[in-house]
N, C-alpha and C positions, 0 to 999 in steps of 0.2 A: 633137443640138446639138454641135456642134465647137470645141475648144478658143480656139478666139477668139472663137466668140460669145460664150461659157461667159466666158470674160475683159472683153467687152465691157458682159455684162450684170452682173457683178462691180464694173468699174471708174462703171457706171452708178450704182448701187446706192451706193457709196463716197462718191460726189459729191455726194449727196443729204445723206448724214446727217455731221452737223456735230458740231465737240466739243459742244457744246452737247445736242444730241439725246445723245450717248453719256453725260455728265454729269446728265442726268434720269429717263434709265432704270434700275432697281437692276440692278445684275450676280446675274442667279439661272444660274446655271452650272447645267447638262442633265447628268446621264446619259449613257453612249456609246448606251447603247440607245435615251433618250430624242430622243438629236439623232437617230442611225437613223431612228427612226423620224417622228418630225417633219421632219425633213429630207425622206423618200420622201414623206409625206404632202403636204405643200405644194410641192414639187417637181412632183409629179404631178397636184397639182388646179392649179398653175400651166398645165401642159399641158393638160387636160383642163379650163378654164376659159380659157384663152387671157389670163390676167390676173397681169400681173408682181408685183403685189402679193402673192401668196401666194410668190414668189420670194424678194421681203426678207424677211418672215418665216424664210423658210429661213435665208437668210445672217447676221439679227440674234440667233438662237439657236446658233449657230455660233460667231460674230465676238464673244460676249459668255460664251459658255465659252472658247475656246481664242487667242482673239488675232483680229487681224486680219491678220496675216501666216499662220499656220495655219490660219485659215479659207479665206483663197484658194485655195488649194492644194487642202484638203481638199472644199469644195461643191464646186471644180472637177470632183472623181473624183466627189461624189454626182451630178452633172449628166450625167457621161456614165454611171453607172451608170443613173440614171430614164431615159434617153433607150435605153436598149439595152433598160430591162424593157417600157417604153410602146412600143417600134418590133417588138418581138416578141411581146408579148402576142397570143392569140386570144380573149381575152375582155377585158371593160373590168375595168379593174383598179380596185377597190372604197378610195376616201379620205376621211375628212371632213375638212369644211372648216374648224374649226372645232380651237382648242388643246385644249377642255376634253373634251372626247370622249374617253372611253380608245379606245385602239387597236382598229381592225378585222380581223377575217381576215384578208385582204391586208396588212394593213401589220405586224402580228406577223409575218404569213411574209415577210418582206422584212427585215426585224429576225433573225429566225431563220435567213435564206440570207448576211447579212453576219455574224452569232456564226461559223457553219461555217464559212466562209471564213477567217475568222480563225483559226479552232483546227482545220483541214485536217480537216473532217467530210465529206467530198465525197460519201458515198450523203446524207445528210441536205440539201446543199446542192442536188443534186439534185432531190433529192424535192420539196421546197420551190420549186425554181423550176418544176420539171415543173406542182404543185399552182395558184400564182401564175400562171403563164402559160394553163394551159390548154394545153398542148402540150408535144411529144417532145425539139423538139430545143431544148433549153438552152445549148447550150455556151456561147453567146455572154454568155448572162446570169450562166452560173457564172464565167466569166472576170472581168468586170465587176464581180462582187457581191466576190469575192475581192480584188482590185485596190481594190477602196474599201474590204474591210476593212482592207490593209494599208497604206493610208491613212492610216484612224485610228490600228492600231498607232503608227503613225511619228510620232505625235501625242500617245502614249500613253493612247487612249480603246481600251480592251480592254474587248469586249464579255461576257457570260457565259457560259462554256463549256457547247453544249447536253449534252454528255454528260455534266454534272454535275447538269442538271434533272431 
């Protein structure tokens, strides 16, 4: 997805929800890990269900921890990161649909390749997209997964340093 569409279906999404709608929802502010990974989760069943709805999902957990000016910015970099992990994968990358679910194989390791990134793990970031994709050549996704971690940095969502677990 390229950054205009990435902006289009942002500015779509924006148009919709009204003070009103943002005034009735409690503000429950995410985890950097938890937006990670809910973020990749509906992101990618967005893709993988063809249904924009699993999209605002993304952006209303986002835009209700960190703002609505650092949300934009920030899905934008998740959106090209899901689209570089879904456009490289050789296996179908495993999400539920579903908030109350804890997290799957895939989407821990998707959580675990933006921590590395963030905290310059690069055999781990590896490993992880290597496991995640089903395939050798990563770079594209470690570039990507790193580029969204520092993202959130810049946002100050610091994820948990894997070499502290």
């Amino acid at each position: 997805m390229s950054v205009e569409v990435t902006h289009h279906v942002l500015d779509k999404i924006n148009q919709e929800r009204t003070p009103i709608y943002f005034a009735k929802k409690p503000q429950i502010k995410k985890s950097p890990e938890e937006l990670v990974g809910l973020g990749f989760r509906f992101w990618m069943a967005g893709y993988q269900n063809n249904d924009f709805e699993f999209w605002k999902k993304t952006w209303d957990h986002f835009n209700q921890t960190i703002g609505t000016s650092a949300a934009r910015t920030t899905v934008s970099e998740l959106a090209s990161w899901a689209q570089t992990v879904q456009s490289s994968a050789l296996r179908d990358i495993e999400v539920s649909l579903t908030e109350q679910e804890q997290f799957g194989r895939d989407e821990r390791m998707a959580i675990t390749m933006v921590a590395a990134g963030q905290h310059n793990a690069c055999p781990a970031l590896q490993a992880c997209a290597g496991a995640l994709l089903g395939a050798v050549e990563v770079e594209n996704v470690v570039e990507a997964s790193t580029n969204f971690g520092h993202q959130l940095l810049e946002k100050k969502l610091l994820l948990t340093d894997i070499k502290k677990l």
